[in-house]
C-alpha positions in Angstrom: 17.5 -11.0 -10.2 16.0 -10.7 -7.1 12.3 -12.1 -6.5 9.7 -9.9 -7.6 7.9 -8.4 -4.5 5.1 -5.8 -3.6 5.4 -2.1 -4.6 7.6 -3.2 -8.0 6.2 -2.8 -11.4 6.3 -5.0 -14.2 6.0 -4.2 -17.9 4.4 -7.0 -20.2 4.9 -7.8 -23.9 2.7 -5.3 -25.1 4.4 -2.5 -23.3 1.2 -2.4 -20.9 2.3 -1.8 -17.1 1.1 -3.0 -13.8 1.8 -2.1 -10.3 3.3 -5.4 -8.3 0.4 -6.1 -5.2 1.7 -9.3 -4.2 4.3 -11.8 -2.8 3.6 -14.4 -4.7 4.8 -14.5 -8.0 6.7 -17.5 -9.2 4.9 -18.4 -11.9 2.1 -15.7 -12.2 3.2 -11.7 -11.3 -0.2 -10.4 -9.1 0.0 -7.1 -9.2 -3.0 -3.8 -10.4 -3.1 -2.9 -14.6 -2.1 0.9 -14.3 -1.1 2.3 -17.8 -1.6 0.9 -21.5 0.4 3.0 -24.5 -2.5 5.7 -26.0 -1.2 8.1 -28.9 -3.5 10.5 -27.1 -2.7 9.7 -23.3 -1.5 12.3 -20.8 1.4 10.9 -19.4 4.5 10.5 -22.0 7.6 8.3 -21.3 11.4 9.2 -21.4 11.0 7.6 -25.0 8.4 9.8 -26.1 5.5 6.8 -26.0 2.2 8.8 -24.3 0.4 6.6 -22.0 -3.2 6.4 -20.7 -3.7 6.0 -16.7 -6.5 3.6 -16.2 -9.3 3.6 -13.2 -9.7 0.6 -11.1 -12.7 -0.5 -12.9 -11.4 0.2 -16.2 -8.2 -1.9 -15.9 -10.4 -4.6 -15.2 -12.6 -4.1 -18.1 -9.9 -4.3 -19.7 -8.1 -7.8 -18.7 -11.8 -9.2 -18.7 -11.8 -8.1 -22.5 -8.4 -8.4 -23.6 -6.3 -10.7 -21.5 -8.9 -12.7 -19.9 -6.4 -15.6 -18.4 -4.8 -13.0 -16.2 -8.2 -12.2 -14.5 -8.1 -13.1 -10.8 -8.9 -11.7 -7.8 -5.8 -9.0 -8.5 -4.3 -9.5 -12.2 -1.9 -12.4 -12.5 0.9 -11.9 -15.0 2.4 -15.2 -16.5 6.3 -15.3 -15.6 7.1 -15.5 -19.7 4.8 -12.4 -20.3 6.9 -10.4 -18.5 9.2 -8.4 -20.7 10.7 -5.3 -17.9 11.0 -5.5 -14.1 10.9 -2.3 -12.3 12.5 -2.0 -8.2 12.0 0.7 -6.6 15.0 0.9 -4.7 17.2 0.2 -7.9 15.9 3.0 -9.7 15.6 5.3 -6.3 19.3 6.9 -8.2 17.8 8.0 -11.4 14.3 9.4 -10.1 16.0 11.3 -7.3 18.6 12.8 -10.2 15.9 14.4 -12.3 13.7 14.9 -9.1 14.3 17.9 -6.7 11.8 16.4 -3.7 12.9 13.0 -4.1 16.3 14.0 -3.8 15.6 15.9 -0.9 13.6 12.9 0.7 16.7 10.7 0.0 19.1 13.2 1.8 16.9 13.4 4.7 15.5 10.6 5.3 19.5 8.6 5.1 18.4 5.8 5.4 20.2 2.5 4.4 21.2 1.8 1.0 18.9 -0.8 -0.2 16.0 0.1 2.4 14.7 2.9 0.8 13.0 3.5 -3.1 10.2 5.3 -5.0 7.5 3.3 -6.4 4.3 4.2 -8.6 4.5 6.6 -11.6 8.0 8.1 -10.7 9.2 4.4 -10.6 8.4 3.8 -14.8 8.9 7.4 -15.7 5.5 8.4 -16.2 5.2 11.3 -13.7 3.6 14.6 -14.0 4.4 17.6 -12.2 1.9 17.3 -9.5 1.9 13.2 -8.8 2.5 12.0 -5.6 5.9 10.6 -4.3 5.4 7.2 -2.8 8.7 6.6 -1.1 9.3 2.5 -0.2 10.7 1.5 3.0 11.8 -2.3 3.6 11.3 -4.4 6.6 12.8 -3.8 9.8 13.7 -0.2 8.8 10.3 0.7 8.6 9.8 2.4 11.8 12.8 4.2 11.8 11.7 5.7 8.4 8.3 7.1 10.3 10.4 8.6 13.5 12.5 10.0 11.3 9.2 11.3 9.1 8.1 12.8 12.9 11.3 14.6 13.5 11.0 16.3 10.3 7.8 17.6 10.6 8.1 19.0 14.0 11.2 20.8 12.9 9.4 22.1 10.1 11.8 20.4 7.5 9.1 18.9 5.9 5.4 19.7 6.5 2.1 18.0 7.7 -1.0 17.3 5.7 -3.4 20.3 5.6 -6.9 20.3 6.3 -7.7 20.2 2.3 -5.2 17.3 2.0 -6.9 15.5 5.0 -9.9 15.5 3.1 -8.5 14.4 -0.4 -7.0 11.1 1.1 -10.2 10.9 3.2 -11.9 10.9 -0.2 -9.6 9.3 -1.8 -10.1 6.2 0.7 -13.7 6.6 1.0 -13.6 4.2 4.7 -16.4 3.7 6.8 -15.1 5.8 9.6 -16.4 9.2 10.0 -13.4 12.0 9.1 -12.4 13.2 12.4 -12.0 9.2 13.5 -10.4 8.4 10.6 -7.6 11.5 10.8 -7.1 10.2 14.3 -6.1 7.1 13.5 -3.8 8.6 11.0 -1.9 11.0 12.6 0.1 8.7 14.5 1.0 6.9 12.2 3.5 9.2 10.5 3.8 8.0 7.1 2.5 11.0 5.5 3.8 14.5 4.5 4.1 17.2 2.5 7.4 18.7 0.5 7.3 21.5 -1.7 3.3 21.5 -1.6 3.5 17.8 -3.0 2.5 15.1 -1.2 4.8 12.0 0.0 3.8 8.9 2.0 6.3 6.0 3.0 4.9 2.6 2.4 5.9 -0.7 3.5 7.8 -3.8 1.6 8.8 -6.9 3.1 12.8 -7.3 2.9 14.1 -10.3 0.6 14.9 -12.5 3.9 11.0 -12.0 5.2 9.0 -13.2 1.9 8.7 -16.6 3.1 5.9 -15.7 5.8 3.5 -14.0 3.6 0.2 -15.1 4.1 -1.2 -17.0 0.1 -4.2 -17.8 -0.8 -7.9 -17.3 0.1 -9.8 -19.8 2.9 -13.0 -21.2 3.4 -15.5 -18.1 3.5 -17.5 -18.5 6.9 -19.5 -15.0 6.6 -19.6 -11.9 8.0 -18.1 -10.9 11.4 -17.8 -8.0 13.6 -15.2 -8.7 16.7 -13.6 -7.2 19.1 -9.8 -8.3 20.0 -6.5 -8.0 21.7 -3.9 -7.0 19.3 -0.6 -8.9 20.1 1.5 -8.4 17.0 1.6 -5.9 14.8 5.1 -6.2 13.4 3.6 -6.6 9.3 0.3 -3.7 10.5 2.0 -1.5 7.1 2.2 -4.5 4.8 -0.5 -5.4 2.3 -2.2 -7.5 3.5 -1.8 -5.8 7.4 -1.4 -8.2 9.5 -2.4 -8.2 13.1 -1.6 -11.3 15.3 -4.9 -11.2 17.9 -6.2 -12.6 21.2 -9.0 -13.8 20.7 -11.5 -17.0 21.3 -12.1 -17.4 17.8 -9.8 -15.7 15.8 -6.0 -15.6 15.3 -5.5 -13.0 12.9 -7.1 -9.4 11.3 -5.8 -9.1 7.5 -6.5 -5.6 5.5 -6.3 -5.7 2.0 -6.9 -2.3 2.4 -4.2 0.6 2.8 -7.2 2.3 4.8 -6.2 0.1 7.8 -2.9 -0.3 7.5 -1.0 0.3 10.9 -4.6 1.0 12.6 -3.5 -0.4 16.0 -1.0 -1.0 18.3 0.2 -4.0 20.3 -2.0 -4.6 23.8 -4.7 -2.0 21.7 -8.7 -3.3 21.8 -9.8 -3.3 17.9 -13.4 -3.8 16.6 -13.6 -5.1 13.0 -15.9 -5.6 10.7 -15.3 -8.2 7.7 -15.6 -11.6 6.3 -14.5 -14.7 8.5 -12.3 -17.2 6.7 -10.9 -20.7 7.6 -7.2 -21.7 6.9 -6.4 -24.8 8.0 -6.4 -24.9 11.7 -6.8 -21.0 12.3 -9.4 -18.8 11.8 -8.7 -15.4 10.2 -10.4 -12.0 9.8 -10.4 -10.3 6.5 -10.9 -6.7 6.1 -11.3 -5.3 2.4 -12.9 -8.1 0.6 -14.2 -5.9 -2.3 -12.1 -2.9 -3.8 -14.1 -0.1 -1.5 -13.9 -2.4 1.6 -17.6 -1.0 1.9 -19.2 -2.2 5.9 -15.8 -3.0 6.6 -13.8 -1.3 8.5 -11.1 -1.9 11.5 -11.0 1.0 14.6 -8.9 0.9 17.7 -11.0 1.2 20.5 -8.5 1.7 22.9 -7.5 5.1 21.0 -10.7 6.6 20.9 -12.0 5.7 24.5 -8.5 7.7 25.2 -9.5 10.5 23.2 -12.2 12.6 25.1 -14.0 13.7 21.8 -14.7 10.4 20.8 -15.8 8.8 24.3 
């Protein structure tokens, strides 16, 4: 089997299921608690098993309870726990058969086969009418997949967020920038749409070839920082953690654990961000996102809103 990687799923021994949310995972799968088996749950498997959807908060009351030696900073999965491994893009062919959307996604997207798959509850069966289809594009592809996502939507194929969806994810993300700031920064990103009045977004994965550049582990907390820098690279900006190679007298590096800033900025774009200054090794990074609501942090291009009159 191939490595497991961000965006799979894993199923332990007890049928409980977690959402991948790392690179890392030789020994111990990081990854999010999502659904536990509940005779009275809302969402019911292919078997007939009903499962219960857990909250942030609540998966890790649970762990903390239950399973405390997979507490970390995300939940860490022992390698032997694992009973099923879920991948996206193997299972893309089953969820688009019983899927209308997906299927028309798949067909108009065409993308390579291997590059593209659907993750979250589509991915382990557990979808309900109205869930979300979170479509995974890997590596280099990536951009294609979002020019492609333009095209559509300006030939009407597909359509854009509406003002009432707009304000869902802006709820849903709950970021320190005010709405209209934070649309802007979304809208040209094009990794978001509608099909069918259901909503789609295409996230990034890292191929198999790219996992050995991953950024691991935490460094040594130096405090809060707000900076303003020179993005230079910002070829991983959609992966989790973003990455944004910086110029900078201090820093080398803005990391998001946050989807919120995830492709924020551009190469040769001024940022300001605001998060927690960390040393590794020889480098000092930026994180963004240190707690679940990345609350007082937050990452803005100021070179896109000094070129937007509104927000001069």
């Amino acid at each position: 089997m191939q490595p497991i990687r961000l965006r799979d799923f894993i199923i332990d021994r007890d049928d409980w299921i977690y959402s991948v949310a790392a690179y890392d995972n030789a020994e111990r799968i990081g990854g999010i608690l999502r659904y536990i088996p509940d005779p009275s749950g809302e969402r019911c498997s292919r078997d007939g098993t009903r499962y219960r959807k857990l909250e942030f908060d609540e998966a890790y009351d649970l762990i903390r309870r239950e399973k405390p030696a997979y507490l970390d900073r995300i939940h860490r999965v022992p390698a032997g726990d694992v009973a099923t491994v879920k991948k996206p893009e193997v299972e893309l062919p089953r969820i688009a058969a019983r899927d209308r959307r997906v299927r028309s996604l798949v067909r108009l997207f065409s993308l390579p086969r291997g590059s593209l798959g659907c993750t979250g509850s589509r991915l382990v069966g557990l979808e309900a009418e109205s869930s979300d289809i979170d479509l995974v594009v890997y590596g280099s592809v990536f951009p294609a997949a979002c020019e492609r996502l333009r095209q559509l939507i300006a030939a009407g194929t597909v359509q854009d967020l509406s003002e009432e969806m707009w304000r869902t994810v802006y709820r849903k993300r709950s970021p320190e920038l005010p709405f209209d700031e934070f649309v802007l920064h979304e809208l040209r990103k094009w990794n978001r749409g509608e099909i069918g009045g259901t909503y789609f977004d295409l996230l990034y994965t890292r191929s198999y070839d790219d996992l050995g550049t991953v950024p691991v582990g935490a460094g040594t907390v130096l405090g809060p920082r707000t900076i303003r820098a020179v993005v230079t690279d910002a070829t991983h900006a959609f992966d989790s953690p973003a990455i944004y190679g910086v110029r900078h007298d201090e820093f080398s590096r803005i990391l998001s654990f946050t989807h919120t800033y995830s492709g924020q900025a551009l190469p040769g774009e001024v940022v300001e961000a605001r998060g927690v200054a960390e040393r590794h090794g020889e480098e000092t990074w930026l994180v963004v996102g240190t707690t679940r609501t990345a609350k007082g942090e937050w990452i803005r291009s100021r070179t896109l809103l000094e070129n937007t009159t509104d927000f001069r």
